[in-house]
C-alpha positions in Angstrom: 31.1 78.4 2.2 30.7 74.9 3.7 27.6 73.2 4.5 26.8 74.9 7.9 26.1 71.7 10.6 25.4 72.3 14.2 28.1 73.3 16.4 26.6 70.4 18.8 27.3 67.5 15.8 30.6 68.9 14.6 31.9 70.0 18.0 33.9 73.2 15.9 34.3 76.3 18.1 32.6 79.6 18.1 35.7 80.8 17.1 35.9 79.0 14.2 32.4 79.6 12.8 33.2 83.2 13.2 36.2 83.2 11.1 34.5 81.0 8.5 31.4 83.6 8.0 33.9 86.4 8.1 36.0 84.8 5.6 32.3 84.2 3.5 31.5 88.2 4.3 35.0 89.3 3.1 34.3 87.3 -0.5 30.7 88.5 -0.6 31.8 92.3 0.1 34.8 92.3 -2.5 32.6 90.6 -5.3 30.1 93.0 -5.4 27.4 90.8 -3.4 27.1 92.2 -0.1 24.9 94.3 1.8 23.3 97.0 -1.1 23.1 99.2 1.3 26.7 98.7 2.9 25.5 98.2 6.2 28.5 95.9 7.9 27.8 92.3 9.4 27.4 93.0 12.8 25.9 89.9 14.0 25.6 86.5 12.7 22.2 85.5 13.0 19.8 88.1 11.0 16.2 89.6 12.2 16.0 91.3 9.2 12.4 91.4 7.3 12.6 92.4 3.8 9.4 92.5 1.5 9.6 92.2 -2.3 6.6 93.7 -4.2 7.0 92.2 -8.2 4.5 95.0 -9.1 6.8 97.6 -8.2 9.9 95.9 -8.3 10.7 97.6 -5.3 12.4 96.2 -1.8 10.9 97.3 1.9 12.0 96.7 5.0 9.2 95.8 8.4 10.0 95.1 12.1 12.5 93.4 13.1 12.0 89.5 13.7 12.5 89.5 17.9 14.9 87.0 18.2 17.5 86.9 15.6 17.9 83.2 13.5 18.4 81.3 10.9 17.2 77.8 9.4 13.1 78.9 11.0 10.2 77.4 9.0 7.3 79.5 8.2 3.6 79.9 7.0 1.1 82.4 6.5 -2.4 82.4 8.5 -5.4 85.2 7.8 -2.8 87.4 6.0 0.3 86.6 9.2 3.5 85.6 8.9 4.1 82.5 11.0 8.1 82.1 11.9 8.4 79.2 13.7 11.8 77.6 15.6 15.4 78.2 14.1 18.8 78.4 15.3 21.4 81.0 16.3 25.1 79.1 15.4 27.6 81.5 17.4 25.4 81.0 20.9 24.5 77.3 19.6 21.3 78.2 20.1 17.7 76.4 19.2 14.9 77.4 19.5 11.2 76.3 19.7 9.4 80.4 20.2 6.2 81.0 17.3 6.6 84.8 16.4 3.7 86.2 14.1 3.7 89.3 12.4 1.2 91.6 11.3 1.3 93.7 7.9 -1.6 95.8 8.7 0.3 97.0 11.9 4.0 96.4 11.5 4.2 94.4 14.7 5.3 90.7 16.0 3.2 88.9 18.7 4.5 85.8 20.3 2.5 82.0 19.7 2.8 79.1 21.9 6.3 76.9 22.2 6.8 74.1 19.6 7.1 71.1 21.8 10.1 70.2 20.3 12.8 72.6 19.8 14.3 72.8 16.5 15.9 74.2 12.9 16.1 73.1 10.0 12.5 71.5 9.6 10.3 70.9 6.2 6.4 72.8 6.7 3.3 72.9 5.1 0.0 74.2 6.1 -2.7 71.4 5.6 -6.4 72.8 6.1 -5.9 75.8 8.6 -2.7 74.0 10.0 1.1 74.0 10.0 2.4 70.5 9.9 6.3 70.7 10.8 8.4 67.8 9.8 11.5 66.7 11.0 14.5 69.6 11.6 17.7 68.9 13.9 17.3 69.4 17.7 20.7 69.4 20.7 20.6 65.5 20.0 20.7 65.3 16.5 18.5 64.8 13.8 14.8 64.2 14.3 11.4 62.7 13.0 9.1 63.9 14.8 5.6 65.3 13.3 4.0 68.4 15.1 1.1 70.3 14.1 0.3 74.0 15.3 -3.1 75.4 15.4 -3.1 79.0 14.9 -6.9 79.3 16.1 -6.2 77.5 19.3 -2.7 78.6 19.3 -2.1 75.1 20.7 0.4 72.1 19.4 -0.5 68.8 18.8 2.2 66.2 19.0 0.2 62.8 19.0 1.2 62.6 15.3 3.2 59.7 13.7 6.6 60.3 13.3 7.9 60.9 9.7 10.0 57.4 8.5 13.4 58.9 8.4 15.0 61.4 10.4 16.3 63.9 8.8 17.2 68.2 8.3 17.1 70.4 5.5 14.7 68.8 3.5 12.0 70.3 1.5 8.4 70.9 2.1 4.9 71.1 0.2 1.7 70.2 0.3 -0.4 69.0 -2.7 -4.1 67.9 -2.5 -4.1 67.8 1.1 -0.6 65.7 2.1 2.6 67.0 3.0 5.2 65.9 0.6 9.2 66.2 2.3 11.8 65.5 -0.1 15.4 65.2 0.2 17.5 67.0 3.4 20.4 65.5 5.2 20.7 62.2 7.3 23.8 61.1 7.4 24.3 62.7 4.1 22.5 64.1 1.7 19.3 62.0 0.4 16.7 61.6 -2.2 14.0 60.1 0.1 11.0 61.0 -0.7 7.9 60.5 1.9 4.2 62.0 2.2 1.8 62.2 4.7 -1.7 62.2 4.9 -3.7 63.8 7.8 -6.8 61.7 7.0 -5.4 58.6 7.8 -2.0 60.0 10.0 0.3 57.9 7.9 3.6 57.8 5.9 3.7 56.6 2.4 7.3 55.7 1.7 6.2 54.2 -1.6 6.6 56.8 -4.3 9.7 57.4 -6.6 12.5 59.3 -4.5 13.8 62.7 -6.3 16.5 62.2 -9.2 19.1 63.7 -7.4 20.1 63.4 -3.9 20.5 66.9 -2.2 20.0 68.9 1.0 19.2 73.0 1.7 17.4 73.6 -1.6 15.1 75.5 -2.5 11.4 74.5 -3.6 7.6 75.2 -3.8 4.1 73.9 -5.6 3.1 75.0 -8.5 0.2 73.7 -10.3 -0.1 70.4 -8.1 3.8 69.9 -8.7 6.9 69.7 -6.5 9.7 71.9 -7.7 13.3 71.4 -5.7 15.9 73.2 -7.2 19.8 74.2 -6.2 21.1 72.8 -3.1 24.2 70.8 -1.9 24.9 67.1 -3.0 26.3 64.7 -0.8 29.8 65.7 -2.2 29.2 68.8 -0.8 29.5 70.8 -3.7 26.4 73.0 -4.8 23.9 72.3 -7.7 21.4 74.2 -9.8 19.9 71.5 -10.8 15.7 72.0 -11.1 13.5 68.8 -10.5 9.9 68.5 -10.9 7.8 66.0 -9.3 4.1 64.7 -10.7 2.3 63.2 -8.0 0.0 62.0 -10.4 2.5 60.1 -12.7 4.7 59.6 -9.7 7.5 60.8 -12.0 10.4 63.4 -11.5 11.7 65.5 -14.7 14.4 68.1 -15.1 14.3 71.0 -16.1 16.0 74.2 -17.0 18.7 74.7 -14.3 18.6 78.1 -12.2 21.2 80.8 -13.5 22.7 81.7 -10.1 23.7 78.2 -8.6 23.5 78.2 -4.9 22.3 76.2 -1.7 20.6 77.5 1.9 18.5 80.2 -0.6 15.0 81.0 0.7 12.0 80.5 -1.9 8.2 81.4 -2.5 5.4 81.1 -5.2 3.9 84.4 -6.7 1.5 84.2 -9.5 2.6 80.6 -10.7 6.2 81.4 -10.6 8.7 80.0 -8.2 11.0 82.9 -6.7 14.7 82.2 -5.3 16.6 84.5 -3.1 19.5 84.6 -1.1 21.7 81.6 -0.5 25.6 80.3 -0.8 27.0 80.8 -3.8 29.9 78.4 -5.7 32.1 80.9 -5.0 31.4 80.7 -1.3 29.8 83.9 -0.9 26.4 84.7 0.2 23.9 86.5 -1.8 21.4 88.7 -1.9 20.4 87.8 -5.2 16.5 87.2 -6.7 15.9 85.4 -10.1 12.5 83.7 -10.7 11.4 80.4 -12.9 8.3 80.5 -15.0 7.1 77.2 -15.8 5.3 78.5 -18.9 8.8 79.3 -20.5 11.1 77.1 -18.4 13.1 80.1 -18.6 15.2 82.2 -15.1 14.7 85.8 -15.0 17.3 87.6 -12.6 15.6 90.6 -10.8 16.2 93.2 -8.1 18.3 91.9 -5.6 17.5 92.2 -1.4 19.4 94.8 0.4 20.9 92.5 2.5 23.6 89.6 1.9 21.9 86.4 3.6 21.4 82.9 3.6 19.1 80.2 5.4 16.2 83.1 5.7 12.7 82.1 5.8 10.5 83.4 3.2 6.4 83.4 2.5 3.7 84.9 0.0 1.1 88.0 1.6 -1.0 89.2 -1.0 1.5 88.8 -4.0 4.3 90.0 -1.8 7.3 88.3 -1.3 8.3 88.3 2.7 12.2 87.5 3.5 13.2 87.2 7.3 16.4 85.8 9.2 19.0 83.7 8.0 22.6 85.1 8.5 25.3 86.3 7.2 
């Protein structure tokens, strides 16, 4: 499947993006990799939650996200899950709603409006915080720097503005900055910037990422930055895994994932980085899970989700691996 841009940049029809999902669907159903459950695509946009527990190797399903989307970002507050902005492509929809759900009770509440609507963002949460980065809005790609306090449920937007506009990048924090690496600008880039709260500033200085590449996949592990899979500026996808050492400001490879894909969703449990879900080579999308451990540099392939889907947004409750949105 292509690269999925905005209808508002691309100007391609509803019509269009429906036959090109369908025609993704149709691949997905006759390889094998559709829904496990053979439920049919009845929408686009998903507000499927799916929760992975590694102890039991066993797939759930909670309450449905309330507005359907893709491309959201998310974080996780006093055992929550934060889902924040997104997009629906067929109504060329974005949106700026905070939905928060609850494990102990099954059950979304609503937060306060983003001030800037938006998909496609890089997140992390920085001392009781979510800083969101960047993201795509109606106009185009942005920079902007907001920060949500899930305390006050209020938004502060005062912050500066990250150096270079851009979507689909990738998102983590390490000792207290937030580290956004690669996405899509006019293509897909390298750049590598960080902020620091403590001094609200950008430092553009550090060594960009190996590999230029937008929608991967990536999380911290041990004070590192692992990006992995994605689409390179020629639009075809890699599996190529990329470490980054803040300390030796220094990128190395490593072993590449099994199942190359792009638009996958991702999370850390236990020291190992989990992938799942995504656009395959073969233009389907999957429902797939396979895990890195760092220890072995080594992929494991496990159970895979019970729906086909791609661009979901994913976080870690209590060793639990929460999946929600993205479409299909």
């Amino acid at each position: 499947m292509r690269k999925r841009n905005a209808i508002v940049r691309t100007g391609r029809t509803v019509a269009l993006v429906s036959l090109m999902i369908s025609t993704a669907w149709l691949a997905a159903s006759c390889s094998g990799d559709g829904p496990t459950n053979g439920t049919p695509t009845g929408s686009v946009e998903l507000d499927i939650l799916e929760i992975y527990d590694p102890g039991s190797d066993v797939w759930t399903e909670g309450a449905v996200l309330p507005i359907p989307r893709s491309e959201s970002v998310s974080a996780v507050f006093d055992g929550k899950l934060y889902v924040v902005g997104g997009l629906d492509y067929r109504k060329e929809e974005t949106y700026a709603v905070v939905h928060i759900y609850d494990p102990t009770t099954d059950a979304w509440a609503t937060g306060a409006l983003m001030p800037t609507t938006r998909y496609g963002a890089a997140a992390g949460v920085i001392d009781g915080k979510l800083y969101v980065a960047g993201g795509e809005s109606q106009q185009g790609n942005v920079n902007v720097l907001e920060v949500y306090d899930p305390v006050t449920d209020t938004w502060d937007d005062s912050k500066q503005s990250m150096p270079t506009a851009r979507r689909w990048a990738v998102g983590g924090v390490i000792d207290g900055k937030l580290y956004v690496v690669g996405g899509y600008t006019t293509q897909d880039t390298d750049i590598l910037e960080i902020y620091d709260p403590a001094t609200d500033s950008w430092d553009t200085s550090k060594r960009d990422m190996a590999t230029a590449r937008g929608q991967a996949a990536g999380g911290v592990i041990n004070g590192k930055l692992y990006v992995v899979g994605g689409y390179l500026p020629s639009e075809v996808l890699t599996g190529v895994l990329e470490v980054y050492d803040p300390v030796a400001d220094s990128w190395v490879g490593k072993s590449a994932m099994s199942i190359i894909r792009g638009e996958a969703a991702d999370g850390v449990i236990d020291g190992k980085l989990y992938v799942v879900g995504g656009v395959l080579q073969s233009d389907a999308i999957s429902a797939s899970l396979e895990v890195y451990d760092p220890a072995t540099d080594g992929w494991t392939t496990i159970k895979a989700m019970g729906y086909v889907r791609a661009e979901a947004t994913a976080e870690v409750i209590n060793g639990k691996l929460y999946v929600v949105g993205g479409y299909r």
